[in-house]
Backbone bond lengths (Angstrom), bond angles and torsions (degrees), N, CA, C in turn:
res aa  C-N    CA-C-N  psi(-1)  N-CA   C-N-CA  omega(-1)  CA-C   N-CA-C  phi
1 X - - - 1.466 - - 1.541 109.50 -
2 X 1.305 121.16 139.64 1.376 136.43 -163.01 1.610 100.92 -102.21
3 X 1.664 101.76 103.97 1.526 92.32 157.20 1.309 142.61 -72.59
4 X 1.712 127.10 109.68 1.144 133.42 -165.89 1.900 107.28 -67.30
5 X 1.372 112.29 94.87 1.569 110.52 171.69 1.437 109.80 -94.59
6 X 1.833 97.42 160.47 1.224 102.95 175.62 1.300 138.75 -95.15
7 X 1.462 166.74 -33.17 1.229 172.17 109.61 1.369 125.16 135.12
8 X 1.070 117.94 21.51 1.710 128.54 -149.95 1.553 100.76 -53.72
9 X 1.254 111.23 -42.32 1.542 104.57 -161.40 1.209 103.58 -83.44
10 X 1.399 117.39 -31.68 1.948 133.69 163.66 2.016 92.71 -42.02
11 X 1.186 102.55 -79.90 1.552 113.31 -158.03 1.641 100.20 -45.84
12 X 1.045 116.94 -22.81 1.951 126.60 -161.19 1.500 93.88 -79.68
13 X 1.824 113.65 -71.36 1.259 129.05 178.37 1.592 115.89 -28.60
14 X 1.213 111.88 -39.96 1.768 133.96 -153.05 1.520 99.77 -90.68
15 X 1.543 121.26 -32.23 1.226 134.40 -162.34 1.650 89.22 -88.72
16 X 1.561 110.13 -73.64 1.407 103.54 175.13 1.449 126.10 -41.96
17 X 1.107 118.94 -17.24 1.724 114.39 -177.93 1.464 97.99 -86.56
18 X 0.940 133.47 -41.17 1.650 153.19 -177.09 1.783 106.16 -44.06
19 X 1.579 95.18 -50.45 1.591 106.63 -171.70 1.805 97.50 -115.26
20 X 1.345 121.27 31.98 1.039 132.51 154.42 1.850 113.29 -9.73
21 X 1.225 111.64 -71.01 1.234 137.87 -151.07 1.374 101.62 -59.04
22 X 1.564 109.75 -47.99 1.719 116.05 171.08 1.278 119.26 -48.06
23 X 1.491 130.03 -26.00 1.197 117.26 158.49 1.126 143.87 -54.81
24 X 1.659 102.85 -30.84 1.334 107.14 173.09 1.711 123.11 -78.44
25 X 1.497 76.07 -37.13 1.936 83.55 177.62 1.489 126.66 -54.59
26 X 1.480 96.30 -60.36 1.634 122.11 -179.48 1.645 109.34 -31.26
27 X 1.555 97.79 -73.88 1.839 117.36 -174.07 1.752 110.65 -65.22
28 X 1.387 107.06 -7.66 1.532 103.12 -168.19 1.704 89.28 -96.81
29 X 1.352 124.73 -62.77 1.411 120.46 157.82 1.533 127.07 -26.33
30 X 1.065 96.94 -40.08 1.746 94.64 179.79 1.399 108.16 -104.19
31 X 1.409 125.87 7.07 1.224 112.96 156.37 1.435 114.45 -91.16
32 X 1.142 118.83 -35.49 1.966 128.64 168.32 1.586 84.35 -44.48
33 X 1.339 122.56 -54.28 1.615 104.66 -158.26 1.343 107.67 -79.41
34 X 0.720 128.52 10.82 1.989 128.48 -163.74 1.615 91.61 -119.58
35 X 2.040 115.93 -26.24 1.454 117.17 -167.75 1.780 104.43 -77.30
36 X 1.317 111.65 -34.64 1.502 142.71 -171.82 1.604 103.26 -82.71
37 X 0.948 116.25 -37.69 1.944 124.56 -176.73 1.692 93.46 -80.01
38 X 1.550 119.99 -28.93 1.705 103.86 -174.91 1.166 85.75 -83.97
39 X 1.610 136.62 -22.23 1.774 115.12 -176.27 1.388 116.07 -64.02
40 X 0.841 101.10 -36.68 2.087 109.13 173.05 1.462 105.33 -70.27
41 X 1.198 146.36 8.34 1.517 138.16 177.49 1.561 111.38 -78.92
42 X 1.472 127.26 83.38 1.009 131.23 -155.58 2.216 104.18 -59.39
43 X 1.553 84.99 149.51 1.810 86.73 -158.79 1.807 81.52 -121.14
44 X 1.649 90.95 155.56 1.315 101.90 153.56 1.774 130.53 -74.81
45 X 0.944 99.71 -8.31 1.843 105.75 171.34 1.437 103.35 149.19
46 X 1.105 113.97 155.38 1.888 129.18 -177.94 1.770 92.68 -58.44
47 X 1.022 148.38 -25.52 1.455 114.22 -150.62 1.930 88.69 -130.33
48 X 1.228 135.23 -178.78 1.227 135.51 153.44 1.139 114.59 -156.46
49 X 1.402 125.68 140.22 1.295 144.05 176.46 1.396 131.29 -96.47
50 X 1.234 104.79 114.93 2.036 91.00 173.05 1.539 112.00 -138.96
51 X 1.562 127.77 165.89 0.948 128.79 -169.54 1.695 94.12 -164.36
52 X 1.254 87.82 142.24 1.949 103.96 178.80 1.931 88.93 -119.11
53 X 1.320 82.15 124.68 1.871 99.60 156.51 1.298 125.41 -119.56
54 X 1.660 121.99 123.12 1.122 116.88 -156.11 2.178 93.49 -94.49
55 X 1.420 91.48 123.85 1.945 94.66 -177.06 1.747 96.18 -61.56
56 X 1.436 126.46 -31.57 1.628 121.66 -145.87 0.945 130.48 64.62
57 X 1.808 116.68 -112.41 1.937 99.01 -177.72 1.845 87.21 -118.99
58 X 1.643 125.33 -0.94 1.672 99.99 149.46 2.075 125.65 -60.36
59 X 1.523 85.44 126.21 1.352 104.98 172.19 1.084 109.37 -129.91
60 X 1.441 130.68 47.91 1.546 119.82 156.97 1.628 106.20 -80.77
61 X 1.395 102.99 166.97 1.159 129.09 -148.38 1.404 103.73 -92.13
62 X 1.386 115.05 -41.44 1.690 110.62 176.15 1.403 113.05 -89.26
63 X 1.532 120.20 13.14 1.299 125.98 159.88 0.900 130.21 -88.81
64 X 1.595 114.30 -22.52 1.152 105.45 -166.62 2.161 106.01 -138.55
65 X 1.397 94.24 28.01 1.516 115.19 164.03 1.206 119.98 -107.65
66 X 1.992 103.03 117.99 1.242 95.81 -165.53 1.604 143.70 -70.88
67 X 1.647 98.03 -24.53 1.061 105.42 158.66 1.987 138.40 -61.08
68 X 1.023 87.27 -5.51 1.437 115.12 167.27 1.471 122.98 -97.27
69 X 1.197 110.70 -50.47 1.564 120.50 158.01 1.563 106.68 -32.75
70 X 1.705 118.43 -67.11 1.271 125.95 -155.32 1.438 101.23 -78.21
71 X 1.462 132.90 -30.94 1.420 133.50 155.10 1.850 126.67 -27.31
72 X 1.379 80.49 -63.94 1.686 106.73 172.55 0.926 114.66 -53.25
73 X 1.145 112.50 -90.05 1.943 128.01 -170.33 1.534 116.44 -80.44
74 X 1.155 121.19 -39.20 1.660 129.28 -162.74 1.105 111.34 -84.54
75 X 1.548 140.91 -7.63 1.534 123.29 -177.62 1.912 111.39 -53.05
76 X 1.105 93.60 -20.03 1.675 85.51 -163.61 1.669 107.08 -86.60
77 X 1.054 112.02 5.38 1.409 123.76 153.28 1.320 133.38 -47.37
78 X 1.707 133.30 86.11 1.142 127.66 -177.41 1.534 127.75 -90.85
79 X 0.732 115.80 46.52 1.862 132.58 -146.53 1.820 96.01 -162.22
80 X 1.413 90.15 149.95 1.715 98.61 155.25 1.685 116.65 -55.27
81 X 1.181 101.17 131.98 1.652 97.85 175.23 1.673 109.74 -142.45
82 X 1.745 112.95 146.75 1.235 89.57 172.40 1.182 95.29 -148.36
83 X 1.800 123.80 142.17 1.370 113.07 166.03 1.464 127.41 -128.41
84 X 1.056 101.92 140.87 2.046 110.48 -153.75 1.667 102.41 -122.41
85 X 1.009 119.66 117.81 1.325 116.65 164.33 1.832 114.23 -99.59
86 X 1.786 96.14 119.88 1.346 114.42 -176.14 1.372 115.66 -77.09
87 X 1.247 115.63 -7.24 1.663 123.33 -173.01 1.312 92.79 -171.23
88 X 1.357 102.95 171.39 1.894 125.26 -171.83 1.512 98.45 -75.84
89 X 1.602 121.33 -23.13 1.566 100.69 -179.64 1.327 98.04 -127.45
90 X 1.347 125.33 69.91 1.314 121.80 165.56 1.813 108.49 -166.80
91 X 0.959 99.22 126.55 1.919 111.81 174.82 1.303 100.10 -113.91
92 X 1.329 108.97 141.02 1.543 130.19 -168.56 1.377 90.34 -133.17
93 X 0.998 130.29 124.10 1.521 137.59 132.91 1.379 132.51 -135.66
94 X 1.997 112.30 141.64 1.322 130.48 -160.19 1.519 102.93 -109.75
95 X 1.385 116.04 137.60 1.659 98.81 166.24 1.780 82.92 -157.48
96 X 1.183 83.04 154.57 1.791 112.61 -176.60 1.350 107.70 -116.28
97 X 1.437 110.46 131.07 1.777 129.37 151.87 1.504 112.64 -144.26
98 X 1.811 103.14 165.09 1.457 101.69 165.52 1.271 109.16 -100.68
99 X 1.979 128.15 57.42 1.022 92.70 151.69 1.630 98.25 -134.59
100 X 0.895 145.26 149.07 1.749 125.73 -166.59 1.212 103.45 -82.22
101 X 1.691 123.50 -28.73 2.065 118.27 176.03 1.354 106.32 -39.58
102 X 1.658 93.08 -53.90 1.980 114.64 -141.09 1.541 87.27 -83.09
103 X 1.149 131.02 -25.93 1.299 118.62 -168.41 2.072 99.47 -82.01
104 X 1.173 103.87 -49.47 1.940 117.80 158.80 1.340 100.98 -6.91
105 X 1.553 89.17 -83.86 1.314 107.37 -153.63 1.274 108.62 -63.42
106 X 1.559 120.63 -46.58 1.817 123.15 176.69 1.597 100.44 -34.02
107 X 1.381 109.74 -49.26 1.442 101.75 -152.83 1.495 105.24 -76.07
108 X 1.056 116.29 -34.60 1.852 123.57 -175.78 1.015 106.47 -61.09
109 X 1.474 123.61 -52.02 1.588 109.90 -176.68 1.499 100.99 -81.96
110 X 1.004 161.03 -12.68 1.403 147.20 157.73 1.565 113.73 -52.12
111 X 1.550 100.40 -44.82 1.563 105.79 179.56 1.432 118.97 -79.46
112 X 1.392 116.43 -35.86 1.675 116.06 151.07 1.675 133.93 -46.30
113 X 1.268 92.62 -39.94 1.773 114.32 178.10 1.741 93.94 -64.86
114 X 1.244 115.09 -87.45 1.528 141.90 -177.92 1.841 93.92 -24.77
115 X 1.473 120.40 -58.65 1.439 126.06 -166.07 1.785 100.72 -70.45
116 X 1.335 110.90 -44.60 1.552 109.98 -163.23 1.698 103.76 -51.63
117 X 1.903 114.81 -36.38 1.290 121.14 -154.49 1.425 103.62 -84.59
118 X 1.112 117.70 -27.12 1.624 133.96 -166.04 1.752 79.86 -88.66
119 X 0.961 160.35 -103.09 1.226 156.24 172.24 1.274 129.29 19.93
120 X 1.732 95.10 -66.30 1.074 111.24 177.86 1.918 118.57 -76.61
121 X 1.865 115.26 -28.68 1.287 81.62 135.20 1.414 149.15 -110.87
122 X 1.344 106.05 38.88 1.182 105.36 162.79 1.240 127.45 -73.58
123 X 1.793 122.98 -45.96 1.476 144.91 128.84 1.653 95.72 3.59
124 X 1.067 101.05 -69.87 1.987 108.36 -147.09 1.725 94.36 -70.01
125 X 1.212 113.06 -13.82 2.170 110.81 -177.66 1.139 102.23 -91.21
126 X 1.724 100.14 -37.80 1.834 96.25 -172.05 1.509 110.13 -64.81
127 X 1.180 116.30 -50.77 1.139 126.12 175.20 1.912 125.96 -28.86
128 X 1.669 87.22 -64.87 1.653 104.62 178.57 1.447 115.09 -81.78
129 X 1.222 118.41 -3.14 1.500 116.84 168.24 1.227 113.58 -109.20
130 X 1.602 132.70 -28.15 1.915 119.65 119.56 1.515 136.82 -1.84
131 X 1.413 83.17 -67.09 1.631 84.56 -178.29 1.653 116.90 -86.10
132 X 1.446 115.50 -24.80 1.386 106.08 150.04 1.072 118.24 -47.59
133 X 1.219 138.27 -62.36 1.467 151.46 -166.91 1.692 101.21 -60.19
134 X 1.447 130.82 -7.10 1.439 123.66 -165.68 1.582 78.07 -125.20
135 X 1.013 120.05 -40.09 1.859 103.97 172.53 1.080 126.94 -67.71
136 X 1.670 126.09 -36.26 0.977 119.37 149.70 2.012 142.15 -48.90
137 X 1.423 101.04 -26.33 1.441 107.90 179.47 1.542 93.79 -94.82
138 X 1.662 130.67 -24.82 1.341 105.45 172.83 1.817 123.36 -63.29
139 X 1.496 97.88 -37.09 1.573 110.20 172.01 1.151 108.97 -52.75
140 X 1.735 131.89 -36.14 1.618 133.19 -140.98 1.767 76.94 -89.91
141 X 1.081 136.41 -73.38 1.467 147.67 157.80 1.505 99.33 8.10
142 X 1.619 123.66 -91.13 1.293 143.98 178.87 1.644 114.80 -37.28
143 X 1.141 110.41 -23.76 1.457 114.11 -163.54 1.763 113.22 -103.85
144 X 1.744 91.55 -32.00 1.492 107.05 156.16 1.329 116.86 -58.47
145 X 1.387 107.03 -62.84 1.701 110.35 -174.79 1.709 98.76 -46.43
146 X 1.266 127.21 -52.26 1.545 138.20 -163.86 1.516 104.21 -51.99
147 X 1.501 116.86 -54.38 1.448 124.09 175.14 1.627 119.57 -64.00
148 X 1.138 114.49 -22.35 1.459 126.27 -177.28 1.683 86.42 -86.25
149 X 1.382 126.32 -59.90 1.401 98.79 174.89 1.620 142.84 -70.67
150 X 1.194 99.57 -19.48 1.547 107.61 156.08 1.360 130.72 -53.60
151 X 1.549 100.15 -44.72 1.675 116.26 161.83 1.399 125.24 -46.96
152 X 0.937 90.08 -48.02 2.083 107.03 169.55 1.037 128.02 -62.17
153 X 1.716 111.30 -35.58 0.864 123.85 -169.19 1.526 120.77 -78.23
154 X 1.558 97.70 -25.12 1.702 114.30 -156.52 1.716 73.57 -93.54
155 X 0.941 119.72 -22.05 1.518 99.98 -162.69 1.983 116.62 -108.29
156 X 1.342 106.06 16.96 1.208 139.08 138.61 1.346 135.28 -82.39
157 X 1.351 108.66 -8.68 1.661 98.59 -156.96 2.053 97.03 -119.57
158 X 1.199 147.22 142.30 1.127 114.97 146.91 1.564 111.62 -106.33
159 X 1.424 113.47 19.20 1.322 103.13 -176.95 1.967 113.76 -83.27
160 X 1.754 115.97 131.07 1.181 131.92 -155.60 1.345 115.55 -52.08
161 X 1.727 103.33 -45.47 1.072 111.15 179.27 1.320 128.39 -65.77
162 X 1.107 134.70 -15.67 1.828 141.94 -127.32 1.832 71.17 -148.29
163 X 1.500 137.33 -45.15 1.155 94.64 -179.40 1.521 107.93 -66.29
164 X 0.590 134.49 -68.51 1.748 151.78 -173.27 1.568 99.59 -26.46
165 X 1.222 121.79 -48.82 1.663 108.66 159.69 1.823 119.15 -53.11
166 X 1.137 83.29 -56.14 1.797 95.38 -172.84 1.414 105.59 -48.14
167 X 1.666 111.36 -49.80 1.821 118.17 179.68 1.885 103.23 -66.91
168 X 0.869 130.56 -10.19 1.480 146.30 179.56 1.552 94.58 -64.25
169 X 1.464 93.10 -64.80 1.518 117.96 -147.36 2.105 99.31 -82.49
170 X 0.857 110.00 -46.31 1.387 108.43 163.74 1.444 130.04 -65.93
171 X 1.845 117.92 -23.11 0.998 90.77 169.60 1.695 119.58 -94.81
172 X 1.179 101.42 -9.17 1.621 114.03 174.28 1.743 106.22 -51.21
173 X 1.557 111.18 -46.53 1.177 125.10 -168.22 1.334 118.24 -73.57
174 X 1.526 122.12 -34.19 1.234 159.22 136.86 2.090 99.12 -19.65
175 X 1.428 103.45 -70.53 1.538 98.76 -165.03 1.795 107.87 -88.43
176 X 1.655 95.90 9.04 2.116 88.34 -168.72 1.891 71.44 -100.54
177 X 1.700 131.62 -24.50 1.542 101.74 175.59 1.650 109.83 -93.82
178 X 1.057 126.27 9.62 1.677 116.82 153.86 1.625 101.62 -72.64
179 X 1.225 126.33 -69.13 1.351 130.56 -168.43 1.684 101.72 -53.35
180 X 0.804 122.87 -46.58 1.979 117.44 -178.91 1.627 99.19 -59.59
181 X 1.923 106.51 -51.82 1.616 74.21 -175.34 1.351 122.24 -86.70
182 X 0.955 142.37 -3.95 1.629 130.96 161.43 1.650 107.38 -57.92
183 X 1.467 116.19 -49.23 1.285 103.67 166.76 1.149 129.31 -48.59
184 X 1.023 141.04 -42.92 1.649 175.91 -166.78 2.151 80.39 -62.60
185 X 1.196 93.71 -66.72 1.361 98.56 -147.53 1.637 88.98 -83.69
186 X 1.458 124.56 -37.90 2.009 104.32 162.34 1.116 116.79 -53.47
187 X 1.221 137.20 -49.49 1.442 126.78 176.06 1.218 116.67 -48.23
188 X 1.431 121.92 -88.97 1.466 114.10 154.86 1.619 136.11 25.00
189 X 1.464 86.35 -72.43 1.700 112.05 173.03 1.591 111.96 -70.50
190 X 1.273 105.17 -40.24 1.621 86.02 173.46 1.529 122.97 -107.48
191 X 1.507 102.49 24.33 1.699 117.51 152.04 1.787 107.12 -73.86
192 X 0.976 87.19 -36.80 2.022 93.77 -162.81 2.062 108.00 -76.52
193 X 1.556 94.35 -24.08 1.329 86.60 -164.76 2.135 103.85 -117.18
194 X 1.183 96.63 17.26 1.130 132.71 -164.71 1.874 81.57 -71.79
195 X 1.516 111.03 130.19 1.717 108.16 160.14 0.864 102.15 -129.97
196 X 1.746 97.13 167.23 1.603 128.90 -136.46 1.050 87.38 -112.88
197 X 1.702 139.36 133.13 1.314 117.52 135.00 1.437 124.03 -51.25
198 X 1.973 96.86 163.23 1.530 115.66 -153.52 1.389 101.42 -155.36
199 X 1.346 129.12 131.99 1.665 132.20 166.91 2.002 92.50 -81.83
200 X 1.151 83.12 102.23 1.964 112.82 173.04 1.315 99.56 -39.38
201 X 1.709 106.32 -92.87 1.607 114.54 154.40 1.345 111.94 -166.72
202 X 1.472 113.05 -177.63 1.427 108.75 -159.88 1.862 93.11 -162.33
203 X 1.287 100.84 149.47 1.640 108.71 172.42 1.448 121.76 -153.45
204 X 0.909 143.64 -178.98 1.220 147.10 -172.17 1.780 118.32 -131.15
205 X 1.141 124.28 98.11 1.616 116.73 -161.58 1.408 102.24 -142.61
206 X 1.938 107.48 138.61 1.268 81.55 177.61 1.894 122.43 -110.26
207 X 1.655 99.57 -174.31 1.677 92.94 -133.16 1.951 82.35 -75.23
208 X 1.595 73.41 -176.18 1.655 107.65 -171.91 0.915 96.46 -64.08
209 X 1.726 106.97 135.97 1.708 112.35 162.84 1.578 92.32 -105.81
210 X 1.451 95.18 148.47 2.097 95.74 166.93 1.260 106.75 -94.72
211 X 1.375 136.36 6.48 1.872 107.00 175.67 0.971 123.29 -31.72
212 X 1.405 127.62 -66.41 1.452 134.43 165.00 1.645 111.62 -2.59
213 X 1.610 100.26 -91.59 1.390 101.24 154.32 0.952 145.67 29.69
214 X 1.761 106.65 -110.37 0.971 143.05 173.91 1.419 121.11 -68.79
215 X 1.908 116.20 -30.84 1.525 101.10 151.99 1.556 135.73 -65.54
216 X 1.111 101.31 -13.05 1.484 111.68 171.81 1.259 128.61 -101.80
217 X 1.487 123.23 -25.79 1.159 119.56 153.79 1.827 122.54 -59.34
218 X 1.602 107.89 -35.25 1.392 121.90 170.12 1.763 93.42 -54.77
219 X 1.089 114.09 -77.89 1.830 114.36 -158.56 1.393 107.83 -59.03
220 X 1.229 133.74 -36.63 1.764 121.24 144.49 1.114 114.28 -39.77
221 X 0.942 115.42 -67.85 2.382 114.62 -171.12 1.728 82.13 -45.05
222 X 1.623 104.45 -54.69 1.387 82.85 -133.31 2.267 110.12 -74.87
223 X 1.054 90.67 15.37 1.444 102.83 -177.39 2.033 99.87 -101.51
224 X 1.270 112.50 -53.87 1.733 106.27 153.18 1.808 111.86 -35.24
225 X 0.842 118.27 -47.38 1.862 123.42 -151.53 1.984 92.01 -85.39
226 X 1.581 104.07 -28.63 1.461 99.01 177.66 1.391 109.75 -70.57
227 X 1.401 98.73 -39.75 2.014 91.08 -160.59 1.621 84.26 -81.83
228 X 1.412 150.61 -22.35 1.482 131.91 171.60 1.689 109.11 -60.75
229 X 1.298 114.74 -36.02 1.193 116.52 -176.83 1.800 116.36 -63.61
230 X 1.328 101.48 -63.27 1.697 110.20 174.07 1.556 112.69 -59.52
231 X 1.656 111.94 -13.97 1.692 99.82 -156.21 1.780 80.10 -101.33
232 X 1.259 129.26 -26.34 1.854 119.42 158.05 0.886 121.20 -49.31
233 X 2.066 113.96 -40.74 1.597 98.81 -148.52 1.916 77.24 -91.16
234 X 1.017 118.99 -47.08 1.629 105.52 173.67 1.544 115.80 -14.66
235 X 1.512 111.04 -65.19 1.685 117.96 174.00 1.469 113.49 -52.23
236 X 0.913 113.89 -54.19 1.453 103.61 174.07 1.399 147.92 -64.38
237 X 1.358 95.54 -18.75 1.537 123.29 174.82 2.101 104.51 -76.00
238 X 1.308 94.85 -49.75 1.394 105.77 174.43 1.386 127.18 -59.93
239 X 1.631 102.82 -48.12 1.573 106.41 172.73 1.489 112.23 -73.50
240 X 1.552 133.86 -32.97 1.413 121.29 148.05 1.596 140.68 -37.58
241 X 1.651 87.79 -23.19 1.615 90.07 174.48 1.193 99.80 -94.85
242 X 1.058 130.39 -19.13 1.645 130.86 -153.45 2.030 104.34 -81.05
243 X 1.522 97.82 -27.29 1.139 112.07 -167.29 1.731 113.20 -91.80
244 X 1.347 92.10 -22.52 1.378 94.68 -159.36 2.033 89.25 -107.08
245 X 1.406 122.20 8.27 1.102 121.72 167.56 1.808 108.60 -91.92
């Protein structure tokens, strides 16, 4: 007696080698269509622009808000544009056109505009924390001369009372020039370590196409869609025999 076995995955394998050819066809068709489906992926324009500006140690508030930013500087923007600040010292902005000059130029004068203001207050801190720093060493000056005369003074006088003011008065004068010069010398310190805004960098490139992609995501599907195709017509071929036996 003949044991009747089954082979399914044998009979499947054998079928697919048979219709071989559909593999190639199927996935190559549906990758052209997956190459043609990334051409329709609607774009913001052939070219794109970006530029990082570093603020430094300006943190005002209408400098560095973007919707304010794009108020200010960006109307002349004819392209999608967007600007996002990822941290307190950094402005990012993207804008798209199809032309790579016009898109150039959009971005330079935005980044010139944007840099001149950040500059200018940067200018306006350096400045006023300067001249603190020169008021303070004019006081440190004044307060010396003051202690040098107190010194003199105590050392002219032997009357008890009047020293005891004078020693009052010197050591008060004594601790307002410790406190000036550490001030003297914080200011100072955060003149020196003080940053500048800076255009980070910026380029002009144009955007991503997906063909790539999309031909390969097509020739995957389209190699899935073969073995669905052969592994039906397989069923159907079978249940015709099945019926007609």
């Amino acid at each position: 007696m003949t044991e009747n076995k089954s082979y399914k995955l044998y009979d499947s394998l054998e079928f697919f080698w048979k219709k071989k050819i559909w593999f190639i066809i199927i996935p190559i068709i549906v990758a052209i269509l997956g190459f043609l489906g990334s051409m329709l992926i609607p774009k913001d324009g052939d070219y794109v622009g970006k530029s990082t500006v570093f603020t430094g140690s300006v943190k005002l508030e209408a400098l560095t808000n973007p919707e304010h930013i794009m108020t200010m500087y960006g109307k002349h923007f004819t392209g999608k544009t967007e600007v996002f600040v990822p941290t307190r010292s950094y402005i990012k902005t993207e804008t798209y056109g199809n032309n790579k000059e016009e898109v150039t130029k959009e971005l330079t004068q935005f980044n010139d505009q944007l840099l001149g203001a950040l500059m200018a207050q940067n200018n306006r801190i350096i400045e006023g924390t300067e001249k603190y720093a020169k008021a303070q060493a004019e006081r440190i000056e004044t307060l010396k001369t003051t202690i040098e005369a107190y010194k003199m003074a105590l050392a002219n006088t032997d009357n008890v009372t009047i020293n005891i003011n004078y020693s009052m008065l010197l050591s008060s004068a004594e601790m307002d020039l410790t406190n000036a010069l550490a001030t003297e010398q914080r200011v100072r310190n955060d003149i020196l370590v003080f940053e500048h805004p800076a255009l980070a960098n910026v380029y002009v490139v144009k955007t991503k196409s997906y063909g790539l992609e999309g031909t390969i995501a097509g020739f995957i599907f389209g190699i899935l869609l073969t073995l669905f195709i052969l592994s039906l017509w397989k069923y159907i071929l079978e249940a015709r025999g099945s019926k007609r036996a």
